[in-house]
Steps between C-alpha positions, in 0.01 A plus 500: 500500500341820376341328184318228734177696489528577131287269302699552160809432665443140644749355328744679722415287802684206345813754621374512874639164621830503419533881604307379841778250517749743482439744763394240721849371537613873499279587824747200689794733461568740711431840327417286167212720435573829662686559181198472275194577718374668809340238719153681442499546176637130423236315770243712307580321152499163654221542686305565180590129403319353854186684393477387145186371436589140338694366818577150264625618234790713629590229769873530480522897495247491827717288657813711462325789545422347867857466557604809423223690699660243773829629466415899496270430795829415669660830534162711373269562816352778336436285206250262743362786627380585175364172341350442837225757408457354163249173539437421157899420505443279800208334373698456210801398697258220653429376182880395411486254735415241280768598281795490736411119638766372300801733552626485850674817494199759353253335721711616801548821324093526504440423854817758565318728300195477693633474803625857423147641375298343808741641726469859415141446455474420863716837543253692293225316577144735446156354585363571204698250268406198758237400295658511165819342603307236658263444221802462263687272755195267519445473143928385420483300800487196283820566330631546882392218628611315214864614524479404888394175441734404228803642663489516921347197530685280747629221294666767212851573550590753743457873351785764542532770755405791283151323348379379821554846702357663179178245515446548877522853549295549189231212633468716843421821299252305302327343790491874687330636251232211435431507894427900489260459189348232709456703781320747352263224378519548156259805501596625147328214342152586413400135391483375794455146324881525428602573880487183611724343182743803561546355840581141464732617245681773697538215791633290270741693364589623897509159550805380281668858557525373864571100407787611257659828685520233843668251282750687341623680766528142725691378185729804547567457871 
């Protein structure tokens, strides 16, 4: 994990799938990992693989690395706390959407995941970051909306318990925060040329967080 930044050393990455592998399966057991990492220092590692820079070509070790982010999350609270102040690890997150449309099982692990983050940064929640996290939210709402379309829609098969609570709850943060950046009209955009295209797009994206959190939760009822 260490050598990932070191240029000399990239033949070492060929390594990071199969060891991804491995202590994904290890964070399903109960105290699996406790006997070779703190939480902290483990979700640190792994978060390193989310932010590497070619999201393609380590596919498989991002998608275990979601997983097993999933699966601290579960028992970590203080863990959330922490990656909810990082938003290059969100945007990041955001951008393994694509990745997980396959795999039934990481893609519920990512909404899980930020389900988690959105939910402590509604606890934490400081004025300041509105526009940034919204500007960021806006510009992955394509890969959102994607993942929406191609997997709540009504005629797909009926999603479990755990990825539909995960979607809504996360939806309802998103929309929150869109609606507060709107209601400040968008006054930390000088070009006011680009006001009007940041709107259509922030109702659009409010728009299928409310079409998609309503029809999950009726499909849940």
């Amino acid at each position: 994990m260490l050598s990932l930044d070191d240029e000399s050393k990239k033949e070492r990455t060929s390594f990071l799938d199969p060891v991804l592998c491995l202590v994904e399966a290890l964070s399903t057991i109960d105290y699996g990992l406790e006997m070779i990492f703190p939480d902290e220092e483990l979700c640190h590692l792994v978060c390193r693989v989310i932010k590497l820079p070619d999201k393609f070509e380590h596919t498989r070790a991002r998608i275990s690395a979601v997983v097993i982010i999933a699966n601290l999350l579960e028992d970590g609270q203080h863990i959330a706390s922490q990656l909810s102040q990082d938003h290059e690890f969100t945007q990041d997150l955001l951008e393994t959407i694509p990745l997980v449309s396959d795999d039934p099982q990481a893609r519920t692990a990512l909404w899980c995941v930020l389900e988690r983050l959105f939910d402590r940064i509604a606890e934490e929640f400081k004025i300041s970051l509105l526009h940034p996290l919204a500007l960021f939210l806006l510009d992955k709402s394509g890969l959102i909306m994607e993942d929406l379309d191609g997997h709540c829609t009504e005629g797909s098969s009926p999603p479990n318990s755990t990825y539909s609570g995960a979607v809504v709850k996360t939806l309802l943060r998103i929309d929150c925060i869109i609606e507060g950046w709107l209601a400040q009209k968008i006054k930390n955009i000088e070009d006011t040329s680009k006001i009007a295209d940041a709107e259509v797009k922030a109702e659009r994206l409010r728009q299928y967080c409310k079409k998609y959190s309503s029809l999950l939760s009726a499909t849940n009822a």
